[in-house]
C-alpha positions as CSV (number, residue, x, y, z in Angstrom):
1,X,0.0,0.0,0.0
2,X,1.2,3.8,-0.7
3,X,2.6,5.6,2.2
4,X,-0.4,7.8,4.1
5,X,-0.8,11.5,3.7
6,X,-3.2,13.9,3.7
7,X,-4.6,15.0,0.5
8,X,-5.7,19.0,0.5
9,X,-9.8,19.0,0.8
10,X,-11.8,21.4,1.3
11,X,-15.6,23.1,2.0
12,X,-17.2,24.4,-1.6
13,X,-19.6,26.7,-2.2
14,X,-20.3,25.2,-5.7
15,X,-19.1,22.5,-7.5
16,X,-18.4,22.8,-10.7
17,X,-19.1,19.6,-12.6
18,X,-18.3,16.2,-10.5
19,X,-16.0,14.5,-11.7
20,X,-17.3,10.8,-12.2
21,X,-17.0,8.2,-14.4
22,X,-19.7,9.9,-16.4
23,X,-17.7,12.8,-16.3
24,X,-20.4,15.1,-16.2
25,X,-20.8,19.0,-14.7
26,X,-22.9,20.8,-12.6
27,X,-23.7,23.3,-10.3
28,X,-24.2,23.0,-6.5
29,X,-26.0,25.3,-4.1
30,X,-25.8,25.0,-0.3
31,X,-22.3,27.7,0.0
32,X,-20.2,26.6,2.7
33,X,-17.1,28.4,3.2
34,X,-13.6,27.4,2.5
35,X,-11.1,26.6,4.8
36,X,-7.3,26.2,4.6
37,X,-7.7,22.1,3.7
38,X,-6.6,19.6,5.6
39,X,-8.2,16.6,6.7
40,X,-9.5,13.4,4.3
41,X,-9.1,11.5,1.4
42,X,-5.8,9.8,0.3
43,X,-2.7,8.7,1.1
44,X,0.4,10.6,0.8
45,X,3.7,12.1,2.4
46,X,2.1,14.5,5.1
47,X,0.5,17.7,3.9
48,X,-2.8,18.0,4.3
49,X,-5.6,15.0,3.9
50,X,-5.8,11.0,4.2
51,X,-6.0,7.8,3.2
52,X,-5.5,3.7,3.5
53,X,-5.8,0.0,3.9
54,X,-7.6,-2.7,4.9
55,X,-11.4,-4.1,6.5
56,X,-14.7,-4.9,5.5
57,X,-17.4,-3.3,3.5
58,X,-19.8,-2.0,6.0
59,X,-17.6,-2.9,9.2
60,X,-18.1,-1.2,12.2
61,X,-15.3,0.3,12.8
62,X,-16.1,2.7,9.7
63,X,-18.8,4.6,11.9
64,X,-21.5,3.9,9.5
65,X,-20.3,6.4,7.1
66,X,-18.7,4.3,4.9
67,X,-21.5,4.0,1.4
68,X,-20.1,1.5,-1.1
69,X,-23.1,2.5,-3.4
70,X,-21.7,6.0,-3.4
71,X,-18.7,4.8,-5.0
72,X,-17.2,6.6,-8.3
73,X,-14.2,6.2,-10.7
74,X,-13.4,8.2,-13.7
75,X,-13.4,7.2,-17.1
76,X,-10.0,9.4,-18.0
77,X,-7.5,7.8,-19.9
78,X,-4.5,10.1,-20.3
79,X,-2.1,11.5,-18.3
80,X,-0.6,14.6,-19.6
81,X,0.8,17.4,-17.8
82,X,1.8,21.3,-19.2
83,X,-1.3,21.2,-21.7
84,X,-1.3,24.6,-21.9
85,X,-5.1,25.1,-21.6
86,X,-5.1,27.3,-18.3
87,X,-3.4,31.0,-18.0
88,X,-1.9,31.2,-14.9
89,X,-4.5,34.3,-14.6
90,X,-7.7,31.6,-15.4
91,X,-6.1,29.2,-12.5
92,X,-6.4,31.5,-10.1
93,X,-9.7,33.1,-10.7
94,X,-10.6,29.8,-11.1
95,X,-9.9,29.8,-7.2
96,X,-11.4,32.9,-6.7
97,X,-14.4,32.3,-8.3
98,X,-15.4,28.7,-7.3
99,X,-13.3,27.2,-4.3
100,X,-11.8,30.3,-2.6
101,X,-13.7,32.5,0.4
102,X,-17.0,34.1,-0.2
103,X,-17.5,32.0,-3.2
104,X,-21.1,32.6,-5.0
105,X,-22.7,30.3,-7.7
106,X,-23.6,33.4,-9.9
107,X,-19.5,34.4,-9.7
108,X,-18.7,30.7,-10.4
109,X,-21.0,30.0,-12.8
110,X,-19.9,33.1,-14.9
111,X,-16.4,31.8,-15.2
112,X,-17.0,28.6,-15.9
113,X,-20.0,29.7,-18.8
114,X,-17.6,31.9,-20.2
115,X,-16.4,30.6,-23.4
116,X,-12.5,32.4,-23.1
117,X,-12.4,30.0,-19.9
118,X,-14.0,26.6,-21.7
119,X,-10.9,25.0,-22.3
120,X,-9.0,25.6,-18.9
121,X,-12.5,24.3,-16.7
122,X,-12.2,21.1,-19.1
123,X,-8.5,20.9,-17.7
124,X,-9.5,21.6,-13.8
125,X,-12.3,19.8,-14.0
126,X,-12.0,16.5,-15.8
127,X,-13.7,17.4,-19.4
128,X,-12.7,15.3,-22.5
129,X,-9.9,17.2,-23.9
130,X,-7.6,16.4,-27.0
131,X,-8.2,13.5,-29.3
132,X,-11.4,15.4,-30.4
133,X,-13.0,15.0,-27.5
134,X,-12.5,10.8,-27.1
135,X,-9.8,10.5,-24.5
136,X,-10.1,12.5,-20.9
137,X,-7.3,13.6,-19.4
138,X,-7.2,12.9,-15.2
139,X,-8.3,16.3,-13.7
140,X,-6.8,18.6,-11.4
141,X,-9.7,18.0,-8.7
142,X,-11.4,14.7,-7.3
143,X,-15.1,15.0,-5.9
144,X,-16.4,13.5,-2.5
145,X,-19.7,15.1,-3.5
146,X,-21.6,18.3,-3.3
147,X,-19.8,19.8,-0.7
148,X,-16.4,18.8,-0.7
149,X,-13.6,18.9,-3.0
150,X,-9.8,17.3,-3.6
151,X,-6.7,18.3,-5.3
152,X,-5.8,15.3,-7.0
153,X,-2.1,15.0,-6.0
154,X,-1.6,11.6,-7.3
155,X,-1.8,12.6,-10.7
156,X,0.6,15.7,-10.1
157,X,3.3,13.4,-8.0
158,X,3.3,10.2,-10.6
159,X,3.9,13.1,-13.6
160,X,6.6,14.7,-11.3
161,X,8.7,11.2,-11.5
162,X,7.8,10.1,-14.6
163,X,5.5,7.1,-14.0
164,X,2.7,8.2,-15.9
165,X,1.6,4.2,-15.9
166,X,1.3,4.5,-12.3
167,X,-1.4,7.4,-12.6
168,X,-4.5,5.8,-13.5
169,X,-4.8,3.1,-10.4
170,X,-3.6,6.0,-8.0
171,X,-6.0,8.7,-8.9
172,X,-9.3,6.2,-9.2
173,X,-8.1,5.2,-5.4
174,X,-8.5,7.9,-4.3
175,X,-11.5,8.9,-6.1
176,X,-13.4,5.5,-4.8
177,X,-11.9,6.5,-1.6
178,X,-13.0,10.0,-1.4
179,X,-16.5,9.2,-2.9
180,X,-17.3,5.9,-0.8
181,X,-16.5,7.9,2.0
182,X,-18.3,11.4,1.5
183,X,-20.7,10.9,4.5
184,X,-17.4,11.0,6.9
185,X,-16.4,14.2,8.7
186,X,-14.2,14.9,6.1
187,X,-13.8,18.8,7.0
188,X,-12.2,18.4,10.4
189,X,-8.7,17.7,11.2
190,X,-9.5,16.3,14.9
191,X,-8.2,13.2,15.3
192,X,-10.9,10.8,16.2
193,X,-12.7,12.1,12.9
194,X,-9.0,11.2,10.8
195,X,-9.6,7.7,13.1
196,X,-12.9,7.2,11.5
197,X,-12.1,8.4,8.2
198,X,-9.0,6.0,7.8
199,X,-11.3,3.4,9.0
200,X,-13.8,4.4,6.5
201,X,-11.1,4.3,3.6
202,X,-9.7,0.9,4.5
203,X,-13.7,-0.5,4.5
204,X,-13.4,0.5,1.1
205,X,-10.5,-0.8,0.4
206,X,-10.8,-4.1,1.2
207,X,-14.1,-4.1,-0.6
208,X,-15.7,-1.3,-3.3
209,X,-12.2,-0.1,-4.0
210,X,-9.9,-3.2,-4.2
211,X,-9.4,-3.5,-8.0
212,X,-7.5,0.0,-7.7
213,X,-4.9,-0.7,-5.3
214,X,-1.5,0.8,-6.6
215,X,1.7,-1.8,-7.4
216,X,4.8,-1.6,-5.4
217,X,6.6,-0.8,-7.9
218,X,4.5,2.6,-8.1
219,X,4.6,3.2,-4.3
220,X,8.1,2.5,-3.9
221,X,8.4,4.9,-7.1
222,X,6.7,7.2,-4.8
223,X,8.8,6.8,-1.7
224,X,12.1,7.2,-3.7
225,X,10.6,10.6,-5.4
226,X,9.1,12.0,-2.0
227,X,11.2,15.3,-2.1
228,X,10.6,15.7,-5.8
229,X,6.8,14.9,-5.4
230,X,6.6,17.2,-2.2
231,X,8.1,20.4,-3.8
232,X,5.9,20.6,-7.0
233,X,2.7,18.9,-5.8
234,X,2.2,19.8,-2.1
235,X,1.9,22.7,0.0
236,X,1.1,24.0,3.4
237,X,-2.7,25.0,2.1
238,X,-5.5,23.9,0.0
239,X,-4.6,26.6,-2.0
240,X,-1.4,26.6,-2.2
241,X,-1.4,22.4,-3.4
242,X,-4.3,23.2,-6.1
243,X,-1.9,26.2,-7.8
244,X,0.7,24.2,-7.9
245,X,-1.4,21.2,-9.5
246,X,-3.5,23.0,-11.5
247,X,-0.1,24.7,-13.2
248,X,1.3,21.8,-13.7
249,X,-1.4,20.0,-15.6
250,X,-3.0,23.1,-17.3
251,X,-0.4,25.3,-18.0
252,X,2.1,26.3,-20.4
């Protein structure tokens, strides 16, 4: 199993388009304001998230929030990184507008409608881009659900030390992971919540998630590219981590 971390999550005010194996957007209401991320979904060098291995679908020592049928994977197929379909300008209004403080849907929903922005929400948000439109590139940010939202680090760290092969298992782990545990206290950092979260994720694990575990040739990949993986992909905010994901996958 990878090494456990904390994956950047965070409160949303909107979410634009869930990324599932359908692949489809939306639009949330219900704002909830941002915080600085840190607590939930996946497993890697410490940072701010979490994630691992091990139970039973369903077992008790998941605190009853672990929901197999919520379950999702994506359907991407490609691993690219510097596509050059975000400005570094678009990335962070892209913050501003729909995961940042004070968020509104009308102010999210503007960006992402605007056609000068198409391209770089496609990137962000898991769109098919390239190949005209057949192939979907892993995106920047993993869903729980409605309310919470990921940086999808795995994809950033795997491009970072040039296992690209490695990408696909990782990010749909912690995509089955995030989403078969989106009923957990995902917000909080306390550590009887992380406790229940971790037992929530290895639930999953050992049941909805199991035909996504990562080789060990990828997480000793991982381990041996730690200090490489931690200066381009993490960070000591949710902000900070998404930035520096979002321009490396959709920039220049």
């Amino acid at each position: 199993m990878s090494p456990k971390t904390v994956l950047s999550l965070v409160p949303i005010a909107i979410v634009v388009g869930l990324a599932s194996a359908a692949g489809c957007s939306s639009t949330a209401a219900t704002p909830a304001p941002a915080d600085g991320g840190s607590a939930a979904a996946d497993a890697r060098p410490a940072d701010t998230g979490v994630r691992d291995t091990g139970v039973t679908s369903n077992d008790s020592g998941a605190g009853g929030c672990y929901d197999a049928s919520k379950a999702t994977k994506l359907a991407a197929t490609s691993a690219k990184s510097k596509q050059n379909l975000c400005t570094g300008t678009q990335i962070g209004n892209f913050y501003t507008s729909c995961l940042g403080p004070g968020v509104t849907e009308a102010g999210c929903k503007a960006f992402i409608e605007a056609s000068a922005n198409n391209a770089c929400v496609s990137c962000l948000e898991g769109a098919p881009v390239g190949d005209a439109g057949t192939t979907a590139n892993f995106p920047v940010l993993l869903h729980a659900n409605e309310k919470f939202t990921a940086v999808n680090t795995d994809l950033c760290a795997y491009l970072t030390i040039a296992k690209p092969e490695c990408v696909a298992n990782a990010v749909n782990l912690s995509q089955c992971r995030l989403s078969a545990c989106g009923a957990c206290p995902l917000g909080s950092s306390a550590p009887a919540d992380q406790s229940l979260i971790l037992a929530c994720q290895d639930a999953a694990d050992a049941d909805v998630c199991k035909d996504t575990m990562e080789t060990k040739a990828c997480t000793d990949a991982f381990t041996a590219g730690k200090a490489a993986i931690t200066s381009a992909c993490l960070g000591g905010t949710f902000q900070d981590v998404y930035t520096k994901v979002a321009t490396l996958i959709c920039g220049p």
